[in-house]
C-alpha positions in Angstrom: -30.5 45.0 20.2 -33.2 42.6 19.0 -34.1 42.3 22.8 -34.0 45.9 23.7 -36.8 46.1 20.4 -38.4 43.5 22.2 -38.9 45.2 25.2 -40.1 48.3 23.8 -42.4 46.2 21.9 -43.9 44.9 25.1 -43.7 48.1 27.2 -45.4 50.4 24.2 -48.0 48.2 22.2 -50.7 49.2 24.4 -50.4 52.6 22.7 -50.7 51.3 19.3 -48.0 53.5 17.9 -47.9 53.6 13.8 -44.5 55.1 13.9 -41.3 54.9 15.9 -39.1 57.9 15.5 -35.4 58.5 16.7 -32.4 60.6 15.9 -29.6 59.8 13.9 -27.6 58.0 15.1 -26.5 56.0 17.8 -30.8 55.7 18.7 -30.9 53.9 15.4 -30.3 50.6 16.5 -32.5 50.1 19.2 -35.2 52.3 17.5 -35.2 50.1 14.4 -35.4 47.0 16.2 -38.7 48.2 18.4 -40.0 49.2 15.1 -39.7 45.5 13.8 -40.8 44.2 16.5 -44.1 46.5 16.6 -44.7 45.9 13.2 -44.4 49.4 11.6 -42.0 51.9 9.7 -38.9 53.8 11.1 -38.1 57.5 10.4 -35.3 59.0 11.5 -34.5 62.7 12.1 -31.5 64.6 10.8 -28.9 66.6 12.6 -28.3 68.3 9.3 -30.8 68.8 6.2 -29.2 66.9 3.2 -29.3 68.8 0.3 -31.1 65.6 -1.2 -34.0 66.7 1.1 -36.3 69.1 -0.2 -37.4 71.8 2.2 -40.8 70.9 3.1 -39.6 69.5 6.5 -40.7 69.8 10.4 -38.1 71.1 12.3 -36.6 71.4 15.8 -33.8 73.2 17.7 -31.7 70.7 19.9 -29.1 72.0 22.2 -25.8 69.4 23.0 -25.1 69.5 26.3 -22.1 67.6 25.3 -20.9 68.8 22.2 -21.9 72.5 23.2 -24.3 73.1 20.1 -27.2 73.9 18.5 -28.6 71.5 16.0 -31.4 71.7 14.1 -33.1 68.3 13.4 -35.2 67.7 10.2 -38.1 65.2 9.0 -39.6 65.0 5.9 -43.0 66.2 6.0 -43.8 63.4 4.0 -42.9 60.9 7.0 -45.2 62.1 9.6 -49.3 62.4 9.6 -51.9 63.5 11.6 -53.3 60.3 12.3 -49.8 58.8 13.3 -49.3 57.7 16.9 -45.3 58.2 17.1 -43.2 56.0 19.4 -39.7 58.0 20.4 -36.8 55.9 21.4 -33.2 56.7 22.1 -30.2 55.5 23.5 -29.6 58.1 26.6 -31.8 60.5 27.6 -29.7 63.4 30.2 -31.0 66.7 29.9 -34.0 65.8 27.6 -33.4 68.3 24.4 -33.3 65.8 22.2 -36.3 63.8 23.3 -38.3 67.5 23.5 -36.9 68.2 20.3 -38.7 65.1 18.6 -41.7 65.6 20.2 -41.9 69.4 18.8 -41.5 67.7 15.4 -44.6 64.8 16.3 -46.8 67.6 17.3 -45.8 70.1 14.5 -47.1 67.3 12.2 -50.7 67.3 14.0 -49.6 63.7 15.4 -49.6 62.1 18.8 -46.8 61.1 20.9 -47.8 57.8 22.0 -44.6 57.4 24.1 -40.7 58.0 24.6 -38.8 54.8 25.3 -35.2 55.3 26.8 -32.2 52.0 26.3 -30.2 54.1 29.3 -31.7 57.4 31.4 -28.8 59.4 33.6 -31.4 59.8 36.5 -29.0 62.2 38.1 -29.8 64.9 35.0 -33.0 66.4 34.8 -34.3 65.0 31.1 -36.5 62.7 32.6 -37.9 64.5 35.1 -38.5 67.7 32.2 -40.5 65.1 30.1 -42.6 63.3 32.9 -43.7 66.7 34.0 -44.6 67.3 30.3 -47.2 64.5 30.5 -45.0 62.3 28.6 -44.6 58.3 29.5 -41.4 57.6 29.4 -39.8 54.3 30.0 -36.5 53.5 30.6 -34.9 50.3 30.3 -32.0 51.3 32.5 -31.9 54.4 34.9 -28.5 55.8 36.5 -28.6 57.3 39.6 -25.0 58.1 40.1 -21.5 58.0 38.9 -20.0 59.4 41.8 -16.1 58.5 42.0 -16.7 57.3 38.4 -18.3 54.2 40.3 -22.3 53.4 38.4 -25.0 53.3 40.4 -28.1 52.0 39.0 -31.4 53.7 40.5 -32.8 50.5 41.7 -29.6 49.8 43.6 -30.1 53.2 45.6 -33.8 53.2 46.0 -32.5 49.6 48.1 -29.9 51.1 50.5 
């Protein structure tokens, strides 16, 4: 993990982000490392308002391909600013919602979405594709280009065939 922050690190400082934002909760890991490595604070959306959380919040619809459901994700108002420059990072990116969803929450607080770093993108789904065409930069440590007869095909081994 401390390498995958590292990377991110490298790959986003040009942006100067202020913030690094992820979902709860398998993009916690690798989002909190790239935050310690950039030098700045963490915030991390909820799947589900606590009832500890007041309801001043930004808010996002975020549909599971996977699970078959709609979410909504929450952030304390108090987390995000205008002047923040927000670095999202998550584990897999597939058919994008969650990615879009976060940056629906960076822009309802006035703030800029300096990037969207990915630890694995399914290339063969069309998340990445949906973002790019967004004008988002988004970097993936690892893209998939097929798991065809359950066998992995990374996109750098087809683009060399």
């Amino acid at each position: 993990m401390k390498r995958i922050g590292e990377e991110f690190a490298a790959k986003f400082h040009c942006e100067r982000p202020t913030k690094v934002l992820t979902l709860e909760s398998s993009g916690i890991s690798p989002a909190l490392m790239a935050a310690y490595e950039l030098g700045v604070p963490l915030v991390v959306a909820r799947k589900r308002r606590p009832v500890t959380m007041a309801d001043d919040v930004y808010r996002a619809e975020v549909y599971s391909f996977t699970k078959q459901e709609t979410n909504e994700i929450v952030v304390s108002r108090s987390l995000l600013n205008s002047g923040d420059r927000v670095l999202i990072i998550d584990d897999f990116l597939a058919n994008g919602q969650a990615a879009l969803g976060m940056t629906e929450i960076v822009q309802q607080a006035g703030a800029v979405v300096a990037g969207i770093g990915i630890v694995i993108e399914k290339a063969f789904q069309d998340g990445g594709r949906l973002l790019r065409a967004r004008g988002f930069r988004v970097v993936s440590l690892a893209c998939i280009a097929s798991l065809d007869g359950g066998v992995i095909q990374f996109a750098d081994e087809v683009m060399s065939q």
